[in-house]
N, C-alpha and C positions, 0 to 999 in steps of 0.2 A: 109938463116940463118940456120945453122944446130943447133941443141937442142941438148944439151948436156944427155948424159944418165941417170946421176943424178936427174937431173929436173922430166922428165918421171919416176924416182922412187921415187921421193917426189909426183907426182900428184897420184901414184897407191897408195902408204900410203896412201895420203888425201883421196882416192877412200875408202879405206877399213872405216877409221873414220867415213866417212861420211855414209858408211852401218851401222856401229856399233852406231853410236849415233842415227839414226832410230830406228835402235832395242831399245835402250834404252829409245827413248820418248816412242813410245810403251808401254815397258813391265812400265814405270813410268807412263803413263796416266794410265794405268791397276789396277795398286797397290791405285793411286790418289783416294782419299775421295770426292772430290768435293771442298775442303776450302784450302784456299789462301795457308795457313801453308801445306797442303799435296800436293801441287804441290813446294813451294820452301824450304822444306826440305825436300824433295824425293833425294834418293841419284840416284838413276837411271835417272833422269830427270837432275840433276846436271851432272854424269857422260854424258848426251847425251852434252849437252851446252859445259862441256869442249873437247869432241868431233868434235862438229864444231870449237870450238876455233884451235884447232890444226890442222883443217882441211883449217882455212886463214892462219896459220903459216906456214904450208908445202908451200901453192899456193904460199907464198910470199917468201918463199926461195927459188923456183922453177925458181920465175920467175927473180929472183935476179943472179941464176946459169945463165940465158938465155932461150932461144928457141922461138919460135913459138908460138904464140897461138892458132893458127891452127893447131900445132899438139898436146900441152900438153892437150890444154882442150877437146877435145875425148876422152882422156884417163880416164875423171871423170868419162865417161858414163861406167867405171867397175865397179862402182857404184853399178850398177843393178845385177852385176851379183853376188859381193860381199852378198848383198841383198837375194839374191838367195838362197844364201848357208847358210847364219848366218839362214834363214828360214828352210832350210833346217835341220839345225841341234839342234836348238830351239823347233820346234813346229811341223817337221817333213812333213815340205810342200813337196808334190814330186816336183821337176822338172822335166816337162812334154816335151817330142821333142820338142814341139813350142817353149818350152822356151831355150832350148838348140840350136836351129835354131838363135833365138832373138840375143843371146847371141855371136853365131858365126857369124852371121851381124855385132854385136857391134866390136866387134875386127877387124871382116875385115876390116870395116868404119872407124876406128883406124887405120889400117898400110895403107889403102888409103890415108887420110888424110896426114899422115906423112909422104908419098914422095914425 
């Protein structure tokens, strides 16, 4: 079954949401008081949850387009590298060779995967 290219670009969206609503439980548990009300009306903790929401919405368009699951769902793991970078540009984590090595695993293990 060939995966259509659409699909692979709904799972890299879902990829990037599901870095950015990380960031956003985060920087929302950060701001959180400790009481019930500073966790469900934290807009950054709302923005993480409509985050994942969009992140089953893409998976089930994706999967609705076609392909593989063998090859869409490797594609989540840019996940990490998304990850990477919103840290990167947030909080100014470096990314260190190792992690740039990690990173070039995850993709190649992606275009394996997908032949």
């Amino acid at each position: 079954m060939k995966t259509p290219l659409l699909s692979i670009v709904f799972f890299l969206l879902a990829s990037f949401f599901g870095a950015l609503g990380q960031f956003l439980y985060k920087t929302g548990a950060e701001r959180a008081t400790g009481g019930l009300m500073s966790y469900l009306a934290n807009a950054r903790l709302i923005g993480g949850v409509a985050c994942y929401a969009a992140v089953m919405v893409l998976f089930v368009a994706a999967f609705k387009k076609g392909g593989a699951l063998t090859t869409l769902y490797p594609v989540y793991a840019t996940t990490f590298i998304f990850a990477a970078l919103i840290a990167l540009w947030a909080y100014g984590t470096p990314i260190k060779p190792a992690n740039v090595g990690g990173m070039a695993l995850l993709i190649a293990g992606m275009y394996f995967m997908g032949r």
